[in-house]
C-alpha positions in Angstrom: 83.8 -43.7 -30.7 82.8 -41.0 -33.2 81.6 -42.4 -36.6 84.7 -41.1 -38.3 87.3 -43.5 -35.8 84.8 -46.4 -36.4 85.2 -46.1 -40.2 89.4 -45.6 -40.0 88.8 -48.6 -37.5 86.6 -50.9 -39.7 88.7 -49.6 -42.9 92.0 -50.6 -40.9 90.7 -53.7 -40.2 90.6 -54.8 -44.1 94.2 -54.0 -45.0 95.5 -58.0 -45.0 99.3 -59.0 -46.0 99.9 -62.9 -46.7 102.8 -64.2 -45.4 104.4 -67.0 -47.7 108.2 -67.4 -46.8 110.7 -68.8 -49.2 113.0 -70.0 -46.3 112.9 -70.6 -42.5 112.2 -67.2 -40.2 114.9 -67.1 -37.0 114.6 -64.6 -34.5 118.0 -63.2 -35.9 116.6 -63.3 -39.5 112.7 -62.5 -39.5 110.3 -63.2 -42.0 108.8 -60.1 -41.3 109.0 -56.9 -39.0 105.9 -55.3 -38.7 106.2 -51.6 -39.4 104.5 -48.6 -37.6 102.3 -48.0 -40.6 100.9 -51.2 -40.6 99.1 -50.9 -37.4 95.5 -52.6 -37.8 96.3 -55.1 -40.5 95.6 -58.3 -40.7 98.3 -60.9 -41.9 97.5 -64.4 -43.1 100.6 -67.0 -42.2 101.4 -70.1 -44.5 103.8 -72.4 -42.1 103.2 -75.1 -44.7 107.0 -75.3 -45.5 109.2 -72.8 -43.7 109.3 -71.6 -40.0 107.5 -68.0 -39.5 108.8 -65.1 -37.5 107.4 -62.0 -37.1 108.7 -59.1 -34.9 106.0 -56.5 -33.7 106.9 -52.5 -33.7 108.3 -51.0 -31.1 105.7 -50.3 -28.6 102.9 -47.1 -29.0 99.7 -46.7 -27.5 96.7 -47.9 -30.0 98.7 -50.6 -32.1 97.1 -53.1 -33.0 97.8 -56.2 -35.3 95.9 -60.0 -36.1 98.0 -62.9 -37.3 95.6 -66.0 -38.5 96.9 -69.2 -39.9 96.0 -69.6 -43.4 94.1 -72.9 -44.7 97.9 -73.7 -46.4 99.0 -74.4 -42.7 96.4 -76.8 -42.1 97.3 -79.5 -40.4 101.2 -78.7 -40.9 103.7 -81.1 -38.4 107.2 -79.3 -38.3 107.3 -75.8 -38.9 105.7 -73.1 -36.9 104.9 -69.3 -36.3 107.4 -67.2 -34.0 106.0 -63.8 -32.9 108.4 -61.4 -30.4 108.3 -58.0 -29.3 112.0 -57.7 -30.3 113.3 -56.8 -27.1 113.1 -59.1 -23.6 112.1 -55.5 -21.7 109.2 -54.8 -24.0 106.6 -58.2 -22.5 103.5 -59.6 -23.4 100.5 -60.7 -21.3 96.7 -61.5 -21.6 95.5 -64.8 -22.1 94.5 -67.6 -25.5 91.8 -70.0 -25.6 93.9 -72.6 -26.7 91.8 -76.0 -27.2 89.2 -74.9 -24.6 92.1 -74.5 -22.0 93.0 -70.8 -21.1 96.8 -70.5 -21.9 98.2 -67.4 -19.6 100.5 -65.0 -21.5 102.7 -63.1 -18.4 103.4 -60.0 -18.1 107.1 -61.8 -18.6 106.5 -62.8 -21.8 108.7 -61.4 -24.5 107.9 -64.4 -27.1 105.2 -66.6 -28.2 105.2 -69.8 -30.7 102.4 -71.5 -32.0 104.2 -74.7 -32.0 102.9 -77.5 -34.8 104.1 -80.5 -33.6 101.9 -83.1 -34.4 99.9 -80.7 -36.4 98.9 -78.6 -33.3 98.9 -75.4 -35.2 95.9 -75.6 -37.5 94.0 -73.4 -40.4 91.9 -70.6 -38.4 94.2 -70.5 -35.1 94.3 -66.7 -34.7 96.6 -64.4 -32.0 95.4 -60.2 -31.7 97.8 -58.1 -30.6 97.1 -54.6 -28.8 99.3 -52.2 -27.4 99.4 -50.0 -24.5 102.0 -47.8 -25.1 104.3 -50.2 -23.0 103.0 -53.4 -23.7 101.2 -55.6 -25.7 98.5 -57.8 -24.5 97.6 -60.6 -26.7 94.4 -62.6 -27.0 93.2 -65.5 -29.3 92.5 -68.8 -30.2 93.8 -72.4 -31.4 92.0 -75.5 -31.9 94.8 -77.3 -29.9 95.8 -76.7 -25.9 99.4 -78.0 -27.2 99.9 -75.1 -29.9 101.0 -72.7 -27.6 104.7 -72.2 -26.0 106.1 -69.2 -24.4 109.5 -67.4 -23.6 110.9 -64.6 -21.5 114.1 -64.5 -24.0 114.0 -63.8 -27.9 
């Protein structure tokens, strides 16, 4: 990478949004829809008090996004974070360390929740999103193997 893309990369990389909704995010009514611009941001997620959804941009080849849980989440037991590629033909795959387990995103996958029952979502859980052109393929981490739920349907 030429030392010009690594400093658009690393400057890319500091752009942050927090996420702090005022009611429940549906995957009819999102919280938030990720815009093309945005690529290389990093958003911080409060699921504290109201369910999050966010719907990633249509795919393009070198999109890339992180979502992390922010410390207001901690420990949270009802609500949780919804993240879909907006469209059941448009998939994720790739695979999450989720509580020292590897959780397998297929190829199939057009939705992922980090579910917080029992407080399974936690402060620092993180999901990375890149995209192909076609895509995206997803990695991460939670502190719980029970935090993570999939879904071919939006």
């Amino acid at each position: 990478m030429a030392k010009v893309g690594r400093a658009a990369y690393n400057a890319s990389k500091m752009r942050t949004e927090v996420i702090t909704p005022s009611a429940d995010g549906t995957t009819s009514a999102y919280t938030k829809e990720i815009g093309a611009a945005e690529t290389g941001e990093v958003y911080f997620v409060d699921i504290s008090t109201y369910t999050v959804s966010i719907k990633l941009p249509t795919p393009k080849a070198g999109y890339y996004f992180r979502i992390v849980l922010a410390t207001a989440s901690d420990n949270e037991a009802t609500k949780d974070l919804i993240i879909t590629t907006g469209s059941d033909s448009v998939d994720m795959g790739g695979a999450i360390n989720a509580g020292n387990t590897l959780f397998e995103v297929t190829n199939a996958t057009s939705k992922l929740t980090l579910d917080s029952s029992a407080g399974a979502a936690t402060v620092g859980d993180f999901l990375e999103f890149h995209c192909d052109g076609t895509d995206w393929y997803v990695s991460g981490q939670t502190l719980s193997a029970s935090t993570m739920v999939k879904a071919d349907a939006i």
